[in-house]
NULOTI-466513 format. One record per residue: chain; x, y, z of N, C-alpha, C in turn. Coordinates in steps of 0.02 Angstrom, whole numbers, plus 50000, padded with zeros to 5 digits. Layout:
! residues N
   chain     n.X     n.Y     n.Z    ca.X    ca.Y    ca.Z     c.X     c.Y     c.Z
       A       X       Y       Z       X       Y       Z       X       Y       Z
...
END
This chain:
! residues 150
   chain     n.X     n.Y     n.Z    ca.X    ca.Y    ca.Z     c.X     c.Y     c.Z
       A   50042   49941   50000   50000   50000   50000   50044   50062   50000
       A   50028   50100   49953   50069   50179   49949   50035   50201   49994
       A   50086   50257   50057   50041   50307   50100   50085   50342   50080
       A   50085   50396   50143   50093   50449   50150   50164   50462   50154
       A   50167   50408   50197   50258   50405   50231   50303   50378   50160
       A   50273   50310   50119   50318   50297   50057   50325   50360   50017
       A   50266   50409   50005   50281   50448   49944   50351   50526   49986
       A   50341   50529   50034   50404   50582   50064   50472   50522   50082
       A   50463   50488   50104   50523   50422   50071   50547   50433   50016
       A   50522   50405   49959   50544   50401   49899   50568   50480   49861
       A   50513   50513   49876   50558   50589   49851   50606   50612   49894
       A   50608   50612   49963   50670   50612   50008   50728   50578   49980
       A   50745   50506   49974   50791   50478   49944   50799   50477   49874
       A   50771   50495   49815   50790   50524   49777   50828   50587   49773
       A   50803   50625   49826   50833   50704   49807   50921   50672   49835
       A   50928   50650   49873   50986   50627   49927   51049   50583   49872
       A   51002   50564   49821   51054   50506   49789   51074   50571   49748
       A   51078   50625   49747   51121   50684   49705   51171   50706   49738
       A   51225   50706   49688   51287   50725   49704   51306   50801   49731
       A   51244   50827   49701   51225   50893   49706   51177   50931   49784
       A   51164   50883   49797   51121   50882   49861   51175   50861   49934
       A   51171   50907   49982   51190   50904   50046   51154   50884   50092
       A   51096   50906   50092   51052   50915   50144   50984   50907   50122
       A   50940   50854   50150   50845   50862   50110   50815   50845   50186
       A   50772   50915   50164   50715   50943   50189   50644   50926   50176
       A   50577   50915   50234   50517   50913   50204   50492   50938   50270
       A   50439   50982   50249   50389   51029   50277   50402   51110   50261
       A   50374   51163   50312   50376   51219   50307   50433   51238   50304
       A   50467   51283   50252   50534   51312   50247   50552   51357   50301
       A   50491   51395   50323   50505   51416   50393   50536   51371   50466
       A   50537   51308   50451   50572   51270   50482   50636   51241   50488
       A   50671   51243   50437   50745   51238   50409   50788   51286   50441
       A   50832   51266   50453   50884   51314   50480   50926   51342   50434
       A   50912   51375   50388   50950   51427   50333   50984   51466   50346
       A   50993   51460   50410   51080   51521   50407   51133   51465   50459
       A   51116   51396   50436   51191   51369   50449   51209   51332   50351
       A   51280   51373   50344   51314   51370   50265   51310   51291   50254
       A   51322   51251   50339   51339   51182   50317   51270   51113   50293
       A   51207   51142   50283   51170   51119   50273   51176   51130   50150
       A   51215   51185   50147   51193   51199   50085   51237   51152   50049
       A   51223   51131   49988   51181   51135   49948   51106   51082   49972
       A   51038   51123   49952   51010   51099   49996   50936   51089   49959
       A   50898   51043   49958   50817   51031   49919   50784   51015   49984
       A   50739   51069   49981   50667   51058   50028   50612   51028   49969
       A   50574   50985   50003   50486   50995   49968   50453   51003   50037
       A   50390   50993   50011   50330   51009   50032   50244   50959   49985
       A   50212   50947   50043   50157   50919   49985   50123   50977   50001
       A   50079   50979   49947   50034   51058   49952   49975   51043   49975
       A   49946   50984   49916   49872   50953   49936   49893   50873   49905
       A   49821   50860   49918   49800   50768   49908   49761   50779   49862
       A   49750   50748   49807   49684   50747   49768   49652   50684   49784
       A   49618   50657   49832   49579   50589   49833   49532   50566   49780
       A   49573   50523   49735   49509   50484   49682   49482   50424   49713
       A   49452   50389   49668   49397   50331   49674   49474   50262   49691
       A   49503   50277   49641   49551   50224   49652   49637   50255   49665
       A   49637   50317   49651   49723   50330   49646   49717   50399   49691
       A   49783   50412   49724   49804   50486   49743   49845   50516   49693
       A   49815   50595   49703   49840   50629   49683   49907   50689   49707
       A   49947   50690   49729   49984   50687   49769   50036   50782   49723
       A   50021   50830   49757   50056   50900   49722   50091   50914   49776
       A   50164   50923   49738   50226   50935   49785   50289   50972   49769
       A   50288   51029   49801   50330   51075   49782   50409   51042   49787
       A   50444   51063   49762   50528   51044   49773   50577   51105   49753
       A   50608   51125   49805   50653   51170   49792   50722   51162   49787
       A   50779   51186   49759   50848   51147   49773   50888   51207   49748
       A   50912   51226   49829   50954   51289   49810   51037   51289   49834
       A   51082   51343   49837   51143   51338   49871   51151   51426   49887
       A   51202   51422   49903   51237   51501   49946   51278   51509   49870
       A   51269   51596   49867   51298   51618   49833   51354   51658   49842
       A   51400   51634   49842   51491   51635   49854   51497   51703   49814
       A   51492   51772   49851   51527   51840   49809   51587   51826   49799
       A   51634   51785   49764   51683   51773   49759   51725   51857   49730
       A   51680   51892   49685   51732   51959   49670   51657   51992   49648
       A   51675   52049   49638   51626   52102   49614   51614   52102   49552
       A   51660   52059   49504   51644   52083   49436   51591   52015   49411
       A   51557   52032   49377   51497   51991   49338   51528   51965   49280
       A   51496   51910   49248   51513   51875   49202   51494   51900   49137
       A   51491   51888   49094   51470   51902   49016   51390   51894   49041
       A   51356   51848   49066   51266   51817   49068   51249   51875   49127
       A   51296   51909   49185   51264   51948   49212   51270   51915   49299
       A   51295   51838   49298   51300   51824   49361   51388   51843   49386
       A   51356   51827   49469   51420   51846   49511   51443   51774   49556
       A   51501   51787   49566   51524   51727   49594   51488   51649   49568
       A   51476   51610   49613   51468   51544   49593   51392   51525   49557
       A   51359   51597   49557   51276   51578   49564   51272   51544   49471
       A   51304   51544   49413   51298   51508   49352   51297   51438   49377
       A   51347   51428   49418   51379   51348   49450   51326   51328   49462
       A   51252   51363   49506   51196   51357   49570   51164   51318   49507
       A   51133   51391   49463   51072   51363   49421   51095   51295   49391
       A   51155   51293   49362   51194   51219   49304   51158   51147   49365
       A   51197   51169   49446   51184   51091   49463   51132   51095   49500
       A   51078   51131   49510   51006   51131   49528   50974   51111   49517
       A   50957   51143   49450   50925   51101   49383   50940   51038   49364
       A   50996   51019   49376   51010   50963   49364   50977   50911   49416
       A   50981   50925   49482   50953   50899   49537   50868   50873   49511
       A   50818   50931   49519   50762   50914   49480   50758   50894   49412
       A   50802   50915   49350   50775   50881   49302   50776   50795   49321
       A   50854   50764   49365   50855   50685   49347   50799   50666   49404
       A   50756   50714   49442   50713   50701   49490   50625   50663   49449
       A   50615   50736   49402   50563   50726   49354   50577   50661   49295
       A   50631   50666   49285   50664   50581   49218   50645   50539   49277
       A   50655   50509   49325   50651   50475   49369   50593   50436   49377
       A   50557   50491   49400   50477   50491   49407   50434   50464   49333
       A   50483   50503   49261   50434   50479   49211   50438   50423   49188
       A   50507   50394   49185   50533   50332   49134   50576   50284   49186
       A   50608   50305   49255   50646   50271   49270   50629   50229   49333
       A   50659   50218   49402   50635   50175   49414   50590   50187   49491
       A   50557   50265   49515   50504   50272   49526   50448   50243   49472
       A   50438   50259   49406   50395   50251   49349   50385   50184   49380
       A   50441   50144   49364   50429   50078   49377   50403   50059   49441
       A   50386   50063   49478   50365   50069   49551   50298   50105   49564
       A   50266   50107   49516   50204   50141   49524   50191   50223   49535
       A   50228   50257   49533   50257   50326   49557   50237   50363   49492
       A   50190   50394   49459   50181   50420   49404   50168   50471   49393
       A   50218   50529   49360   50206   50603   49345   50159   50603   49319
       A   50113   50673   49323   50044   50666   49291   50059   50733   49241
       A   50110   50764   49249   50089   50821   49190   50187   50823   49160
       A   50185   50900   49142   50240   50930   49118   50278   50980   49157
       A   50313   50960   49197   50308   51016   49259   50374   51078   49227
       A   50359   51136   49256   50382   51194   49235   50446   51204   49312
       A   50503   51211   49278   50548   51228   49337   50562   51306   49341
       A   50561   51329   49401   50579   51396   49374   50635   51441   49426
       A   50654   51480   49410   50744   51485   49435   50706   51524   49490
       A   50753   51559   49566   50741   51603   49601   50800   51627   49626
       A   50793   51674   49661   50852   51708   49698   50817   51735   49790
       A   50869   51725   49817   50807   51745   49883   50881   51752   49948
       A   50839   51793   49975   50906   51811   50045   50870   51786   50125
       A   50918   51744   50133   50903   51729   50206   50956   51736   50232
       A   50981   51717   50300   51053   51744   50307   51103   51753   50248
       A   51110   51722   50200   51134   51725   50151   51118   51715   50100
       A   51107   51761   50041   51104   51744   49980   51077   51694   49944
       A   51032   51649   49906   51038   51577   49897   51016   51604   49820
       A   51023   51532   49797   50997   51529   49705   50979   51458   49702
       A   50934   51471   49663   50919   51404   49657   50860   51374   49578
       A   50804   51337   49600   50748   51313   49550   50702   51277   49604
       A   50616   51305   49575   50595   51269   49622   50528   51228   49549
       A   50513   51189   49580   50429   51166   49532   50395   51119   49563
       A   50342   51124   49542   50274   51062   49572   50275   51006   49542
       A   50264   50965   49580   50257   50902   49531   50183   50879   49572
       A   50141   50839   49505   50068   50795   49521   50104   50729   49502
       A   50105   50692   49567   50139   50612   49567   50069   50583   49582
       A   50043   50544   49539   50011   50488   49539   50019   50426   49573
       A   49989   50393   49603   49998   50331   49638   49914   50299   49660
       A   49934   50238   49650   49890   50205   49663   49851   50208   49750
       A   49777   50201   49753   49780   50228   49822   49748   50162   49858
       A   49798   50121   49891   49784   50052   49916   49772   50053   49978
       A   49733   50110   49991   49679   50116   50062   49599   50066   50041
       A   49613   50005   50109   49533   49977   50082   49480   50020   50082
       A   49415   50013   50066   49355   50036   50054   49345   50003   50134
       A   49292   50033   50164   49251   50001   50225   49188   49987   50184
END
């Protein structure tokens, strides 16, 4: 039976098997401790809602995956970034895209775990004690919902 606990499992240890990932997070971001450096590079989610069908969940879940942006010098690049933040977006993105391949074709797919749309990633920048950069997007994971009927 898929619950609650397998589907933050399985996206928990996915985010974790990245080389790119330090630290994974789930719940309110107001809960994370973002001003210790040694947690970064770092992916929170979140589930937003449940969609309860007749036979399957519908399961919408934010994922964010950011790092600290290293002012390494004042001068900007040719694209307009500073210090390491080109480095941020390159292995961020990378984090969620092999997250979403995962989910569509690989071996969540295989496991019953099924993206339901086309999900849109989209870059951010944001200051908490420090600086961060990152990508965040929703995903609708499908799963079978093997709660009996009474």
């Amino acid at each position: 039976m898929n619950t609650f606990y397998d589907i933050v499992k399985v996206i928990k240890d996915e985010l974790h098997s990245s080389p790119f990932v330090n630290t994974v997070t789930y719940g309110e971001i107001g809960d994370v401790d973002l001003n210790q450096t040694t947690v970064y590079p770092l992916s929170h989610f979140i589930t937003d809602n449940v969609q309860v069908g007749e036979k399957v969940l519908l399961y919408s879940i934010s994922v964010m995956s950011m790092d600290v942006i290293a002012e390494d010098s004042d001068e900007e690049n040719p694209l307009g970034f500073s210090g390491n933040e080109e480095d941020i977006y390159n292995t961020q993105l990378n984090v969620l895209t092999k997250l979403i391949q995962v989910l569509k074709k690989g071996s969540l797919a295989r496991t019953g775990y099924k993206l339901e749309n086309e999900p849109t990633v989209s870059p951010f920048k944001d200051r908490f004690k420090d600086v961060v950069a990152g990508w965040e997007t929703t995903l609708t994971i499908k799963i079978i919902n093997g709660m009996p009927v009474c």
